[in-house]
C-alpha positions as a printed Julia matrix, in Angstrom:
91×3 Matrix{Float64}:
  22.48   17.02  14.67
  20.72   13.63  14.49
  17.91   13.16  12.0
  16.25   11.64  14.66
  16.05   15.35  16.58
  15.12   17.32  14.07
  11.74   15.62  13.3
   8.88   17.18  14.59
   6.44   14.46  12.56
   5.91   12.02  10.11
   3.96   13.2    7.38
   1.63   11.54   4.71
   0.9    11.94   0.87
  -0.64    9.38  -1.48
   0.31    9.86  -5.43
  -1.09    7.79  -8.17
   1.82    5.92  -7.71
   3.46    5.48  -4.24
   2.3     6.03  -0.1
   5.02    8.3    1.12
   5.88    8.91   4.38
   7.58   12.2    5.11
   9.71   13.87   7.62
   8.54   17.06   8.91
  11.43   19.3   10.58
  11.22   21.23  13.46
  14.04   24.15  11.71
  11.96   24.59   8.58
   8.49   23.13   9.37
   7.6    23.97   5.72
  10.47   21.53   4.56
   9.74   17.14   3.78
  12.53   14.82   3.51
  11.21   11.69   2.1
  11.52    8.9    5.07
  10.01    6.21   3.0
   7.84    5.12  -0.05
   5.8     2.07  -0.61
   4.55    1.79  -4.63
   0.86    1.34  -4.57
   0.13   -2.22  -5.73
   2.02   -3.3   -2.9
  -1.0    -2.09  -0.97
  -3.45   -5.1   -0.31
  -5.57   -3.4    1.99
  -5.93   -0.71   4.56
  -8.56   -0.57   7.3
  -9.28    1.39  10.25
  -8.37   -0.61  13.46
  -8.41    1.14  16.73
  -6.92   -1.27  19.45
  -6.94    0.87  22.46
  -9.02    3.98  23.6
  -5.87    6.65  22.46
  -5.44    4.59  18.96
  -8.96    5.63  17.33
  -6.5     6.78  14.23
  -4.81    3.5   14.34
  -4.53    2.11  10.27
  -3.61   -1.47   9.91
  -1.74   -1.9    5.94
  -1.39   -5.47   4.39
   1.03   -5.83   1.55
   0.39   -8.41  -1.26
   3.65  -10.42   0.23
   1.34  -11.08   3.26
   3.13   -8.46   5.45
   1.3    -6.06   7.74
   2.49   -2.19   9.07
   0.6    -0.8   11.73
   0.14    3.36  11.58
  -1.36    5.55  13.86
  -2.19    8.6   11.41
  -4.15   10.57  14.58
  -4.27    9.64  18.13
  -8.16   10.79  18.34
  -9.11   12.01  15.18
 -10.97    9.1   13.42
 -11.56   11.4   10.41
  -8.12   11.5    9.26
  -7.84    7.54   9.71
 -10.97    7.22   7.58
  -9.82    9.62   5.1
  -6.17    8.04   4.78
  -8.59    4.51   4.69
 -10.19    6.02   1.9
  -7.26    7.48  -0.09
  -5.42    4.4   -0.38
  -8.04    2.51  -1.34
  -9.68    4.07  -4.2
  -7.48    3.26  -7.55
């Protein structure tokens, strides 16, 4: 089966260290594959930009080599943005 089936979700968890982003799967919901990892002082910033109505959990990142990733951590929820906001930016 393709990876790309069994996902149900990409997951989030901030370490001292690293932003990982985590596959959630629909067989074992209670199992994470790592999907990606992104050390911490690569973070510039991260703010809370909502673009359209269904984006108010939209989180703009800016990496210190000027690049930019675009999340959407809730479709709605602007809690969880702010708290992801809030995670990543306190050292």
């Amino acid at each position: 089966m393709p990876l790309v089936d069994a996902v149900t979700s990409l997951d989030w968890a901030v370490t001292d260290r690293r932003l990982l982003l985590l596959d959630n799967y629909r067989i074992d919901p209670q199992r994470f594959r790592l999907h990606f990892a992104v050390p911490r002082p690569a973070i510039r910033a991260a703010r809370r930009r909502s673009r359209l109505f269904l984006e108010m959990g939209r989180v703009e990142l800016t990496f210190v080599d000027g690049s930019m990733a675009a999340l959407v951590v809730a479709v709605l929820d602007v809690t969880a943005a702010t708290g992801f906001v809030r995670v990543l930016s306190s050292r």
